[in-house]
N, C-alpha and C positions, 0 to 999 in steps of 0.2 A: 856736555855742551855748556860755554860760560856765557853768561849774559851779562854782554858789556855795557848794559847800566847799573852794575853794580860794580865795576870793576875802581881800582884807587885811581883817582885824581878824575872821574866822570861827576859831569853835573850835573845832579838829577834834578829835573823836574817835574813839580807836582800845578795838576788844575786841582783846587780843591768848589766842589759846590754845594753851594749851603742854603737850604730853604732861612729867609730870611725871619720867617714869621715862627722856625718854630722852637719850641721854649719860651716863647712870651718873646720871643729877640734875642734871647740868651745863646744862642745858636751861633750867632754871626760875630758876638765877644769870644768866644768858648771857639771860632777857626782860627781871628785873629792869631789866639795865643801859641794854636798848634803852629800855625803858619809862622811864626816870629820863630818858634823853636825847630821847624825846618830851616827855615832863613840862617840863622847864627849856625847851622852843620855845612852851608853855602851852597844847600838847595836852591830853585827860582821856584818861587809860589804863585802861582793866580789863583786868589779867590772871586771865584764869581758868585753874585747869588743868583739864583732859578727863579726863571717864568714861570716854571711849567715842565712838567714832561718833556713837551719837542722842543723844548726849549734845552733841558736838561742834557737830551738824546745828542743835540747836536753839538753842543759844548761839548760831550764826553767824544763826539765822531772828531770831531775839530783836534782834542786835546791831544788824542792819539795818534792822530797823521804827524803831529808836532813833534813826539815821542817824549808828550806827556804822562806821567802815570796817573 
């Protein structure tokens, strides 16, 4: 069976979430950079950063109905 978000000329998109706080902050430079280097292969990125857990939980429930990875 193929999965057609992988297939050529599909755009994938990513939620990415990132505890803002952790690494000292270095966390939220250090997605930036992964996100700019999904971006430039013509990904869509959203980085959110996390409340919390339910906070977490529903972003991830959100990003999936979206057919976020």
């Amino acid at each position: 069976m193929s999965n057609p978000a992988l297939e050529p000329g599909t755009i994938r998109r990513f939620l990415v979430l990132v505890n803002p706080l952790s690494g000292g902050g270095a966390a939220s430079a250090a997605v930036e950079q992964v996100g700019a280097l999904l971006r430039a292969t013509g990904a869509e990125v959203e980085v959110v950063p996390s409340r919390g857990a339910a906070h977490s939980r529903a972003a991830v429930a959100a990003a999936a109905s979206r057919g976020q990875i």
